[in-house]
N, C-alpha and C positions, 0 to 999 in steps of 0.2 A: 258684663262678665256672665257667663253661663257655668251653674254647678249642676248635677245631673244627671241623669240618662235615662235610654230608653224610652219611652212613651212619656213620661213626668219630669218635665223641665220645669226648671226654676232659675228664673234669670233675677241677677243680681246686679241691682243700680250703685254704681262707685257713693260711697258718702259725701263727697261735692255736689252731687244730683240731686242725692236724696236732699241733702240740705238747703237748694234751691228750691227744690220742688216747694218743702216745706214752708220757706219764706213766701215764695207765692201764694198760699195757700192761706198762709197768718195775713198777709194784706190782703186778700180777695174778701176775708172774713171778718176785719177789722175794720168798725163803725167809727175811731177816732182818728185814721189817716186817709187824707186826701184824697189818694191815689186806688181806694181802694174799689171806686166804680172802674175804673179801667183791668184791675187785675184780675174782678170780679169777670167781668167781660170777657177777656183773656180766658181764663179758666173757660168760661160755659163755651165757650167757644171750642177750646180743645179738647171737654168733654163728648159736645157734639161732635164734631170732628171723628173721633177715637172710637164713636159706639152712635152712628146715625139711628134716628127713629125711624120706624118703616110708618108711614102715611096713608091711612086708607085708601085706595085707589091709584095710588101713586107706585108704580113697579117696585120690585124690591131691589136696592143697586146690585150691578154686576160687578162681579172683579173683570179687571183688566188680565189679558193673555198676557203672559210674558213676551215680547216680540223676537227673540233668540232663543232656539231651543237650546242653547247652553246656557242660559239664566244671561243677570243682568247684575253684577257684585258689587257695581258702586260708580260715584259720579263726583265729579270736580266741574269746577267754576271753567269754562270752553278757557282754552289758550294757557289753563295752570299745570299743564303736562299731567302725564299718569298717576295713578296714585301707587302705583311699583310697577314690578318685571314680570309679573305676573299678569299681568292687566292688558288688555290690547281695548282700544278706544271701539265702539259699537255704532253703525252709521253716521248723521253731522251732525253736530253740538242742535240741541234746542231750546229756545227760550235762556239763553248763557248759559247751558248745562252742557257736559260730554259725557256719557254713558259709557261703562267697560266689561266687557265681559272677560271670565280668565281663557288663556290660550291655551288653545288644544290641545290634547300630549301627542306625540308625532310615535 
């Protein structure tokens, strides 16, 4: 959910999110459940993920171009149809994925 405007956005995660998030976060941290070297894992994982180190010597990552200069608004599982009427499918599915961009106004 996005509240807001102009330059200072502030995006808003639904309380089922945050509520996951949360419980991931008590097991990644918790010494007395089992599970907690995997969640721990998990987490550092999609911390790196989320915010990569730059490496001395190692380039700085590039962003990827967008491949449609009309953007790229979303992607379904190849063969689960559209995700609406707005959507027209963007080159052939890759890796099980289909890409869609919205359709042009005429």
């Amino acid at each position: 959910m996005y509240a807001g405007g102009g330059d200072k956005r502030l995006y808003l995660a639904d309380a089922k999110v945050l509520s996951r998030i949360k419980k991931i976060l008590d097991l990644a941290n918790s010494n007395n459940d089992r599970r907690q070297l995997k969640y721990r894992s998990f987490v550092e994982n999609a911390l790196t993920t989320a915010k990569p180190k730059l490496v001395k010597g190692v380039a700085k990552p590039k962003l990827i171009k967008d491949p449609n200069p009309n953007g790229l608004y979303g992607w379904r599982t190849a063969g689960s149809g559209s995700p609406g009427g707005r959507f027209v499918a963007f080159g052939r599915a890759l890796s099980g994925n289909q890409f869609y961009t919205l359709k042009t106004k005429k």
